[in-house]
Backbone as XML, in Angstrom:
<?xml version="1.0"?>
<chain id="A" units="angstrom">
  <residue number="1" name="UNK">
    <atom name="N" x="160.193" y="203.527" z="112.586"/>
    <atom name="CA" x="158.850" y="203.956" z="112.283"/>
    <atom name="C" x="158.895" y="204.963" z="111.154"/>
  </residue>
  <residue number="2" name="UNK">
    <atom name="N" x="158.341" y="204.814" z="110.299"/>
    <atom name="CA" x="158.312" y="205.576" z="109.091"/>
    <atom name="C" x="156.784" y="206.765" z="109.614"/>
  </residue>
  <residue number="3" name="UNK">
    <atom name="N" x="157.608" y="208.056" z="109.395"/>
    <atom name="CA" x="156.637" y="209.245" z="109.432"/>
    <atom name="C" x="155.901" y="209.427" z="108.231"/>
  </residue>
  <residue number="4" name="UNK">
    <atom name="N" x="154.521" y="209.975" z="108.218"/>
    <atom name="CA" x="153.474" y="210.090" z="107.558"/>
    <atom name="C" x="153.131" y="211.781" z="107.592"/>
  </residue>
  <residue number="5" name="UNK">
    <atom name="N" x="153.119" y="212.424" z="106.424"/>
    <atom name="CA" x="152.754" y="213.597" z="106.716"/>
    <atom name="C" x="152.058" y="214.437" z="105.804"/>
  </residue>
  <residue number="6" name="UNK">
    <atom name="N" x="151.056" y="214.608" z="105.886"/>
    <atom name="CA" x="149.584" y="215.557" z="105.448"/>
    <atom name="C" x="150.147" y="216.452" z="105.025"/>
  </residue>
  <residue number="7" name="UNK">
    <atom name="N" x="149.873" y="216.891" z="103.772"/>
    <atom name="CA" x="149.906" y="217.821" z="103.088"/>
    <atom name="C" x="147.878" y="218.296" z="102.548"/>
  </residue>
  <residue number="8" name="UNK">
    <atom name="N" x="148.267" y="219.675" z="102.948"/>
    <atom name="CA" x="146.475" y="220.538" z="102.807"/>
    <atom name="C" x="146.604" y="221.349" z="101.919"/>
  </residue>
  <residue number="9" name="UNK">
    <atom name="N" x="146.362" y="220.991" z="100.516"/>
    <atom name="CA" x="146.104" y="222.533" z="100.167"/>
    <atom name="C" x="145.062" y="223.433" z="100.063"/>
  </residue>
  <residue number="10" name="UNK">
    <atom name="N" x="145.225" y="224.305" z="100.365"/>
    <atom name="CA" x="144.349" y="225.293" z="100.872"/>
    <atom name="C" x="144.563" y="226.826" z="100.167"/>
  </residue>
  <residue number="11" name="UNK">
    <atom name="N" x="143.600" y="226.516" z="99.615"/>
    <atom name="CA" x="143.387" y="227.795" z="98.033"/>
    <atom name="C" x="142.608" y="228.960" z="98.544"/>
  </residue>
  <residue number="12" name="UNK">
    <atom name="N" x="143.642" y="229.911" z="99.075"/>
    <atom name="CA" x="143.013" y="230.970" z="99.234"/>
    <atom name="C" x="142.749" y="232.294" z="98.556"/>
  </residue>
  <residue number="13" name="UNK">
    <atom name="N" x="141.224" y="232.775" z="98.535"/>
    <atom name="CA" x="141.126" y="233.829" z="97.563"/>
    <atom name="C" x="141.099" y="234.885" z="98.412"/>
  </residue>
  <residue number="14" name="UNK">
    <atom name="N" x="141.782" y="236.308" z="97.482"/>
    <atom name="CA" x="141.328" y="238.164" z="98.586"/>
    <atom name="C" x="140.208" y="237.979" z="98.279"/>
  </residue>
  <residue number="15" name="UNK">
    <atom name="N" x="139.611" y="239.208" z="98.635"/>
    <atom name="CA" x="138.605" y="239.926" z="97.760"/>
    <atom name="C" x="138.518" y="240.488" z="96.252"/>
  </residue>
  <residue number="16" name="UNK">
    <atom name="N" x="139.955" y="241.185" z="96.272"/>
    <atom name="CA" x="140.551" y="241.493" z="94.783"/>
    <atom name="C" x="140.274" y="240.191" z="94.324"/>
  </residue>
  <residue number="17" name="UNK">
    <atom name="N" x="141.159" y="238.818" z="94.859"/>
    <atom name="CA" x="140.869" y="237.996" z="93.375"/>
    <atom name="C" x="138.960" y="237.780" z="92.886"/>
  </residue>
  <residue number="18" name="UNK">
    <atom name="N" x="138.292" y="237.354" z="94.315"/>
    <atom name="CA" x="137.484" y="237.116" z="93.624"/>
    <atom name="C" x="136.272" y="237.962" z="92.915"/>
  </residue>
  <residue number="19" name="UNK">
    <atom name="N" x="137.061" y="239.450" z="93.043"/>
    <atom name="CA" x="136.009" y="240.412" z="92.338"/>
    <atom name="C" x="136.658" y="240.469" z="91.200"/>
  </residue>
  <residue number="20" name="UNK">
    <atom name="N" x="138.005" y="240.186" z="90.707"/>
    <atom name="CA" x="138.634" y="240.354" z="89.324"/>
    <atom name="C" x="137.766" y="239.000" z="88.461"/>
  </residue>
  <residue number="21" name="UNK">
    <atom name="N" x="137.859" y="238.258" z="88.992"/>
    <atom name="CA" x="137.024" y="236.714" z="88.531"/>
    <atom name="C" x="135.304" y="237.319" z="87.823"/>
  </residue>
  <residue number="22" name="UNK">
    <atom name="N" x="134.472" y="238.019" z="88.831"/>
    <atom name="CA" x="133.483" y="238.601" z="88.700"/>
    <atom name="C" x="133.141" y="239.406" z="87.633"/>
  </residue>
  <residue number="23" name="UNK">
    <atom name="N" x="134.597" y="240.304" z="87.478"/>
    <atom name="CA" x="134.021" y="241.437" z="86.964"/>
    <atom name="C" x="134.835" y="240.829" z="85.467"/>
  </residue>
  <residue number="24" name="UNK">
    <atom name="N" x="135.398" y="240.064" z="85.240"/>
    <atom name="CA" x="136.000" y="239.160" z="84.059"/>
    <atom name="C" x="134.817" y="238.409" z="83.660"/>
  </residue>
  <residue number="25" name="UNK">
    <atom name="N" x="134.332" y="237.255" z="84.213"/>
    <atom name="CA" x="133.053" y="236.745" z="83.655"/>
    <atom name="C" x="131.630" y="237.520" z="83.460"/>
  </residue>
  <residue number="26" name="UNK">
    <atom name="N" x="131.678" y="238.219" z="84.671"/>
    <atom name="CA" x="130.409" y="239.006" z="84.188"/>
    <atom name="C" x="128.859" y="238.447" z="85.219"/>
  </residue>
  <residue number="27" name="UNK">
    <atom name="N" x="127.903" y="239.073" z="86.008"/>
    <atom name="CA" x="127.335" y="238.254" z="86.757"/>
    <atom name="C" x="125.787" y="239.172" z="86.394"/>
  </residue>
  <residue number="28" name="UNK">
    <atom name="N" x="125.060" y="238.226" z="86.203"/>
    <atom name="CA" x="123.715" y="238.971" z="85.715"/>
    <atom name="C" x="122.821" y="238.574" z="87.206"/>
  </residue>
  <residue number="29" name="UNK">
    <atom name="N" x="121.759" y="239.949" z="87.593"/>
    <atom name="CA" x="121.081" y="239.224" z="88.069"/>
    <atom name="C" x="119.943" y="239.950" z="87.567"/>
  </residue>
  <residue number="30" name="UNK">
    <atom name="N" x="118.538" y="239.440" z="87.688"/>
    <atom name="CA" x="117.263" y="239.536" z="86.924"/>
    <atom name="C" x="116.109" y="239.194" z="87.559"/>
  </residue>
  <residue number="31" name="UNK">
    <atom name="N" x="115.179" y="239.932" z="87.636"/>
    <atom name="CA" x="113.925" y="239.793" z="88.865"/>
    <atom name="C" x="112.643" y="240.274" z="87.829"/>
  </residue>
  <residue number="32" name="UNK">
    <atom name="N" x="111.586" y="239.920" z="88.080"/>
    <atom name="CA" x="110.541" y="240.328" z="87.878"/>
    <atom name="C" x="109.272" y="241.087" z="89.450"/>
  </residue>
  <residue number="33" name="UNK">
    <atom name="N" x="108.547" y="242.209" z="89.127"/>
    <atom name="CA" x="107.721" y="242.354" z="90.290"/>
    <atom name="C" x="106.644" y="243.188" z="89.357"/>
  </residue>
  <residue number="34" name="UNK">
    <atom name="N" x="105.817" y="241.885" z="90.062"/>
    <atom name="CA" x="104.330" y="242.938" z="89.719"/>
    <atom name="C" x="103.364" y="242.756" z="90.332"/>
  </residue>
  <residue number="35" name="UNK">
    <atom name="N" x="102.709" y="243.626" z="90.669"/>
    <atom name="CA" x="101.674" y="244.305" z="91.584"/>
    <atom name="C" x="100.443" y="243.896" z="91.286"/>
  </residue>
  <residue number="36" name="UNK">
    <atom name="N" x="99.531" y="243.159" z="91.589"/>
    <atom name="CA" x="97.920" y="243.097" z="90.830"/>
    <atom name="C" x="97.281" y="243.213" z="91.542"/>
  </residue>
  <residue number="37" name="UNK">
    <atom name="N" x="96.168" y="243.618" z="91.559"/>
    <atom name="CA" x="94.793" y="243.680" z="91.761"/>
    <atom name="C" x="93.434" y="242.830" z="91.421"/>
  </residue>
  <residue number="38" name="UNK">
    <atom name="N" x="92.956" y="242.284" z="91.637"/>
    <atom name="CA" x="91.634" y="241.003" z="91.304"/>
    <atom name="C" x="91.898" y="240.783" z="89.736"/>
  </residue>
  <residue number="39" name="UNK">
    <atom name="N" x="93.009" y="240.191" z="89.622"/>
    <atom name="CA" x="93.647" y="239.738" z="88.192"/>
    <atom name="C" x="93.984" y="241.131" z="87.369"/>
  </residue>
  <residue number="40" name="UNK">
    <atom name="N" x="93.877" y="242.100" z="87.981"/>
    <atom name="CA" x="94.600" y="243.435" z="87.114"/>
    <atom name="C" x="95.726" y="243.206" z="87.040"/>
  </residue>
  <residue number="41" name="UNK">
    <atom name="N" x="96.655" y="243.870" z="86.442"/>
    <atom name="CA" x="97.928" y="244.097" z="86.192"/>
    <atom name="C" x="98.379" y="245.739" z="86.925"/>
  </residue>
  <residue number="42" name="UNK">
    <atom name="N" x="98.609" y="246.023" z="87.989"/>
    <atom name="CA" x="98.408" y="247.519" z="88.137"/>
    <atom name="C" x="100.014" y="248.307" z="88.164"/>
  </residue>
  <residue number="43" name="UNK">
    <atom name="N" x="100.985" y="246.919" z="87.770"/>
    <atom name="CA" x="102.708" y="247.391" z="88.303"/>
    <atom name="C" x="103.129" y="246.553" z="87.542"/>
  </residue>
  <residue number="44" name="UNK">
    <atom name="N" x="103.676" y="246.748" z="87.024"/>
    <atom name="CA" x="105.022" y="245.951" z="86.541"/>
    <atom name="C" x="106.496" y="246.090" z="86.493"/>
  </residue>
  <residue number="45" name="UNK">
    <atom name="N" x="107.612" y="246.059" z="87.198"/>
    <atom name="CA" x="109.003" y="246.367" z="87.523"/>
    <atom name="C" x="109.903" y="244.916" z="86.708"/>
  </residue>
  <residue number="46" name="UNK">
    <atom name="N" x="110.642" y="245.404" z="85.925"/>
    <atom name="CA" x="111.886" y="244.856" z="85.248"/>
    <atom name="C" x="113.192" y="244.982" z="86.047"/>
  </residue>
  <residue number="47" name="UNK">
    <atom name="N" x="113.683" y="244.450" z="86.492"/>
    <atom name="CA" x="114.803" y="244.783" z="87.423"/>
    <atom name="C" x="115.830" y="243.837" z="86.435"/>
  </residue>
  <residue number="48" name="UNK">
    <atom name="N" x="117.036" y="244.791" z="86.286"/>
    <atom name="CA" x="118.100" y="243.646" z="85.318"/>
    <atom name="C" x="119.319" y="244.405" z="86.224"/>
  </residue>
  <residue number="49" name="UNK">
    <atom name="N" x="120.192" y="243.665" z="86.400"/>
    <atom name="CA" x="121.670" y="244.474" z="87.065"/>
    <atom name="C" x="122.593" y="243.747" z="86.573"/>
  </residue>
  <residue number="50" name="UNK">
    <atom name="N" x="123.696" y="244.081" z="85.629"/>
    <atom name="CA" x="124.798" y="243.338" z="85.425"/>
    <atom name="C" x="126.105" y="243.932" z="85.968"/>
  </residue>
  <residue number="51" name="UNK">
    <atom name="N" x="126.987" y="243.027" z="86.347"/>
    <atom name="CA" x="127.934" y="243.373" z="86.649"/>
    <atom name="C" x="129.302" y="242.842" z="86.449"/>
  </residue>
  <residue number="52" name="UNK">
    <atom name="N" x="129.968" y="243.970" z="85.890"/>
    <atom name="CA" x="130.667" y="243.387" z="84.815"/>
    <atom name="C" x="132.016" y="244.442" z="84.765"/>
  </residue>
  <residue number="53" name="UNK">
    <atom name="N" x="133.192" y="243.768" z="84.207"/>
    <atom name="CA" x="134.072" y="245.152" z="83.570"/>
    <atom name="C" x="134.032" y="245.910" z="82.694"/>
  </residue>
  <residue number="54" name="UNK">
    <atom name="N" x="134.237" y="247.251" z="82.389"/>
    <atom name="CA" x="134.020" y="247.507" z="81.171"/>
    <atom name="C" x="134.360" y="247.156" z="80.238"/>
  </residue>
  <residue number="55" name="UNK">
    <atom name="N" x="135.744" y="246.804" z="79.953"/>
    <atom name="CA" x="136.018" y="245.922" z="78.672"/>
    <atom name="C" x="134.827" y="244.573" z="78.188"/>
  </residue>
  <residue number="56" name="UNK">
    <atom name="N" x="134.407" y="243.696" z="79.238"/>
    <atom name="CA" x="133.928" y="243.022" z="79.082"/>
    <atom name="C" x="132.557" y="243.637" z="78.810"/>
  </residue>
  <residue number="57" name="UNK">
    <atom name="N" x="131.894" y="244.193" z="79.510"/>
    <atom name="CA" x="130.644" y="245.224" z="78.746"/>
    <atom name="C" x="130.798" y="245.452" z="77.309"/>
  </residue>
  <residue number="58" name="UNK">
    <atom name="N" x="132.043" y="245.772" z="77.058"/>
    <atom name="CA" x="131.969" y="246.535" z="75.777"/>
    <atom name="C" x="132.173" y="245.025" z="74.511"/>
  </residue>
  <residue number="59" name="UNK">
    <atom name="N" x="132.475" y="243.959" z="74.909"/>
    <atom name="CA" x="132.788" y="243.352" z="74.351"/>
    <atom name="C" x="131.137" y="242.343" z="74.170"/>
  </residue>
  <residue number="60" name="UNK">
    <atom name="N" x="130.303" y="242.651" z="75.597"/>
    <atom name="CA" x="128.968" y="242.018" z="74.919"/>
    <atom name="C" x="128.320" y="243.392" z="74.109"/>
  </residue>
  <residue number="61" name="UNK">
    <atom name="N" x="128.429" y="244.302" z="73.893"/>
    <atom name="CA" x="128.072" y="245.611" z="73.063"/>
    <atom name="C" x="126.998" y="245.944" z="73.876"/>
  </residue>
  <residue number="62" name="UNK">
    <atom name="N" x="127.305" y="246.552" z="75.447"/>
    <atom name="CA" x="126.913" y="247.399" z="76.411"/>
    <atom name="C" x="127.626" y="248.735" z="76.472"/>
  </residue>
  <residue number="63" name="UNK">
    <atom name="N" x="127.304" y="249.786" z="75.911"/>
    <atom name="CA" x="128.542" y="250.750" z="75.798"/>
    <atom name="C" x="127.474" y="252.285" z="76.358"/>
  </residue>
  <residue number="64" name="UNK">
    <atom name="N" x="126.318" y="251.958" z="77.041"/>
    <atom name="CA" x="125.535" y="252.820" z="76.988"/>
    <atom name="C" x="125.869" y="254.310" z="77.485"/>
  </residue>
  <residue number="65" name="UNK">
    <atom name="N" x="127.046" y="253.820" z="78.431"/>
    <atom name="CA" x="128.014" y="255.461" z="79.432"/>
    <atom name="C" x="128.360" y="256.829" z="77.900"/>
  </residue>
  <residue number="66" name="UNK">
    <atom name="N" x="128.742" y="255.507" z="77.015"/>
    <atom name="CA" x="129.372" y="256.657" z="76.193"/>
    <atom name="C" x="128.419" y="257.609" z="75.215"/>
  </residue>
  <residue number="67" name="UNK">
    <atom name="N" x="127.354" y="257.132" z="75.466"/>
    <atom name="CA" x="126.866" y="258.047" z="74.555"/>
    <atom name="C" x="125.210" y="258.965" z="75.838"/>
  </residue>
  <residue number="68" name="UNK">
    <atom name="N" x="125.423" y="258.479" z="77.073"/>
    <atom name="CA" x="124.665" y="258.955" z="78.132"/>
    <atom name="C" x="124.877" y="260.770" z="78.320"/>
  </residue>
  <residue number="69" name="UNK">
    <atom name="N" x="124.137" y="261.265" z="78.227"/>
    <atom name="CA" x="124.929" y="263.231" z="77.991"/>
    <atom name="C" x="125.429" y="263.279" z="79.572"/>
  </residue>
  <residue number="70" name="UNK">
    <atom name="N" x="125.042" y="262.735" z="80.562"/>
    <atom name="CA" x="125.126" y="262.852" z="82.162"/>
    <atom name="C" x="126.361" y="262.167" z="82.505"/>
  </residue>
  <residue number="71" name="UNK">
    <atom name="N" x="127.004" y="261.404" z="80.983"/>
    <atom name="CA" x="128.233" y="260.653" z="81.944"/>
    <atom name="C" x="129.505" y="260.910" z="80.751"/>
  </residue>
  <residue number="72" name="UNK">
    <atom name="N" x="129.297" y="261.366" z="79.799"/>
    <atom name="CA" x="130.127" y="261.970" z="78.605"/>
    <atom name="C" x="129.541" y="263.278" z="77.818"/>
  </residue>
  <residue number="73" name="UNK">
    <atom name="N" x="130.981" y="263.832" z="77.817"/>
    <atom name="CA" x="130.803" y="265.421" z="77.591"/>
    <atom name="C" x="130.783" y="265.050" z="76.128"/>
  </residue>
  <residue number="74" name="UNK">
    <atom name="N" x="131.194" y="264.134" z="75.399"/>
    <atom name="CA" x="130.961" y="264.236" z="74.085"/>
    <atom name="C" x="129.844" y="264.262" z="73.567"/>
  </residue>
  <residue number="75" name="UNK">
    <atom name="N" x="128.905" y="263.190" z="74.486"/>
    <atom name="CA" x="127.615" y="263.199" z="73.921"/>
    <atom name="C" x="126.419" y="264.386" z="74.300"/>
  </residue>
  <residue number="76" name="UNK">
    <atom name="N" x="127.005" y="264.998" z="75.217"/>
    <atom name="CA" x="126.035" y="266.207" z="75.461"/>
    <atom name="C" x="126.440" y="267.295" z="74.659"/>
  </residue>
  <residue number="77" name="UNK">
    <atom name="N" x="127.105" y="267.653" z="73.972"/>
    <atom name="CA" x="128.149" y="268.098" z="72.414"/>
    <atom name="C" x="127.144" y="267.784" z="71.563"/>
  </residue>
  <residue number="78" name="UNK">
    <atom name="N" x="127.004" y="266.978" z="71.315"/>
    <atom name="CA" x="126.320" y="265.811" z="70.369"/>
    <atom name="C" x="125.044" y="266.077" z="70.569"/>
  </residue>
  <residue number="79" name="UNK">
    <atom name="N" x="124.559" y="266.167" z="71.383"/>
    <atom name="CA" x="122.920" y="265.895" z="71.784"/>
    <atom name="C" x="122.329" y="267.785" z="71.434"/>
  </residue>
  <residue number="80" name="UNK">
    <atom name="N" x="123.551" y="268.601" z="72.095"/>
    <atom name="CA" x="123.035" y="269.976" z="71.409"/>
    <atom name="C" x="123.737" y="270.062" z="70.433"/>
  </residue>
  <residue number="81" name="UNK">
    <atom name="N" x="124.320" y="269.637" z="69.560"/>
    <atom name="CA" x="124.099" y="269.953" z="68.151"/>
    <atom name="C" x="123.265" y="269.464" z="67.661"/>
  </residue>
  <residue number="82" name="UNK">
    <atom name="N" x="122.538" y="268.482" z="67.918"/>
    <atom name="CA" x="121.486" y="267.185" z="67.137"/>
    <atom name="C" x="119.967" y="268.503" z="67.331"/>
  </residue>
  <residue number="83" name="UNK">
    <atom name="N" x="120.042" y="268.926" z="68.561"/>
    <atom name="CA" x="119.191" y="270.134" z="68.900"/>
    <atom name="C" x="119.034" y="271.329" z="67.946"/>
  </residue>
  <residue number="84" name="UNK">
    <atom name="N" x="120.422" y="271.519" z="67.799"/>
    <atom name="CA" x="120.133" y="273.271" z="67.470"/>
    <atom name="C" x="120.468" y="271.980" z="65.708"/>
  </residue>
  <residue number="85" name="UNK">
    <atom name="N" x="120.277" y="271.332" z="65.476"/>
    <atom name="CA" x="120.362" y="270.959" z="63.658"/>
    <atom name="C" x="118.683" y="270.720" z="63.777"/>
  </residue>
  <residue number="86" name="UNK">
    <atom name="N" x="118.106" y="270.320" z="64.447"/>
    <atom name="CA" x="116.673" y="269.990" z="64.615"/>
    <atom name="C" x="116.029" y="271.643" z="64.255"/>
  </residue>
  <residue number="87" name="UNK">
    <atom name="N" x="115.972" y="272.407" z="65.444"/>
    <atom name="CA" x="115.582" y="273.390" z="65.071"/>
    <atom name="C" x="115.938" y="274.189" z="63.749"/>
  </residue>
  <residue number="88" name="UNK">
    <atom name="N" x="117.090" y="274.043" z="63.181"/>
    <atom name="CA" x="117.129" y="274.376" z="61.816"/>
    <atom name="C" x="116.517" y="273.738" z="61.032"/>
  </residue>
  <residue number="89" name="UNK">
    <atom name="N" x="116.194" y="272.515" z="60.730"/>
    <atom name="CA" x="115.367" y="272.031" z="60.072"/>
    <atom name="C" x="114.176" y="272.605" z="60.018"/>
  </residue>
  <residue number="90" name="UNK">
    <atom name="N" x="113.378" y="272.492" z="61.094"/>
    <atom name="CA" x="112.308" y="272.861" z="61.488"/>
    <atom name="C" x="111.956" y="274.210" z="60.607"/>
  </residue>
  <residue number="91" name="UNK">
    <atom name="N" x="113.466" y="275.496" z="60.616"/>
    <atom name="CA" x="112.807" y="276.737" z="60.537"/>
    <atom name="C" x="112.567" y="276.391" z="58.895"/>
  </residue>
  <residue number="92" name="UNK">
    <atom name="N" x="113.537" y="275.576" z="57.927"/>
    <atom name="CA" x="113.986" y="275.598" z="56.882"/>
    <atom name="C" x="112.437" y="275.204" z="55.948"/>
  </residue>
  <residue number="93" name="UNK">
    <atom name="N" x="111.774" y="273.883" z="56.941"/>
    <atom name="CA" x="110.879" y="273.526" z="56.382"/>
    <atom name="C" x="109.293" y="274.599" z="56.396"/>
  </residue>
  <residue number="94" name="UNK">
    <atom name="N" x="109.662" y="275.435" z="57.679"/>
    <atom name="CA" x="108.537" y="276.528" z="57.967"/>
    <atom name="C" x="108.692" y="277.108" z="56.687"/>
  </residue>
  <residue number="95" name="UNK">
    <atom name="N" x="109.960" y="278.053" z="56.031"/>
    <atom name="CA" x="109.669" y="278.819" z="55.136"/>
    <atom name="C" x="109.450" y="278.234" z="53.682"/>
  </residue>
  <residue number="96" name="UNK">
    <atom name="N" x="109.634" y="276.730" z="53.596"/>
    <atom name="CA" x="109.783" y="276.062" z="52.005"/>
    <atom name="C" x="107.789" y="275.616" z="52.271"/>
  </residue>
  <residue number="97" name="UNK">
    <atom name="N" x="107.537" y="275.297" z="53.445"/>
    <atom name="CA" x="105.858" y="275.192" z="53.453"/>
    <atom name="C" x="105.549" y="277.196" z="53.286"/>
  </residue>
  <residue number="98" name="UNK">
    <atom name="N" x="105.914" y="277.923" z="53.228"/>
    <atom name="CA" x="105.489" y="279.018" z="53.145"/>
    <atom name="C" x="105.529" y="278.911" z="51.632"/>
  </residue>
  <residue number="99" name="UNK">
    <atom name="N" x="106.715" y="278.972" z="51.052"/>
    <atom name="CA" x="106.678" y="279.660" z="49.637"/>
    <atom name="C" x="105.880" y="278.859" z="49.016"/>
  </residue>
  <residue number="100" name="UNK">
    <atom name="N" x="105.749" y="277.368" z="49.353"/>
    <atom name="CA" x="104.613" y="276.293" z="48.949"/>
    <atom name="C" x="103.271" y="276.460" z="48.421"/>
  </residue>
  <residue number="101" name="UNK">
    <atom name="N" x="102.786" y="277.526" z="49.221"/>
    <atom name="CA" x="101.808" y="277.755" z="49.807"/>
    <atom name="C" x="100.996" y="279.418" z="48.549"/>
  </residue>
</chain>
């Protein structure tokens, strides 16, 4: 009698793999909600969530962390110098409208 024997393969994923898969392709999700009233418009909510790696973020040109002042110290650097150069302007143009004048 000749034996016969089943072979299963059986492809198993962790969790790691299939969040590395995820966060490699990238997974959008996207909703709309709005609220009306007797054909008003009284709400409107945009809901967008991507989720993604950062490399891959950065590679669709999502880079928004780095220049956020709440999530990089460079850009809050940045954001008060952009400040205190503003207010110099400001005083520079007060006294050139003075002598203007």
């Amino acid at each position: 009698m000749a034996e016969t024997r089943f072979q299963h393969d059986v492809q198993t994923s962790t969790l790691a793999d299939i969040l590395e898969r995820v966060l490699d392709k990238g997974v959008v999700v996207a909703g709309d909600i709005t609220i009306s009233l007797v054909g008003v418009e009284l709400l409107n909510i945009k809901i967008r969530l991507l989720v993604a790696s950062v490399d891959k973020a950065m590679e669709m040109g999502i880079n928004w962390w780095q220049t956020d002042p709440y999530l990089s110290s460079n850009a809050k650097r940045l954001e008060d110098e952009n400040r205190v150069l503003k207010d110099r302007l400001e005083r520079i143009e007060a006294k050139v409208a003075a002598v203007a004048s």
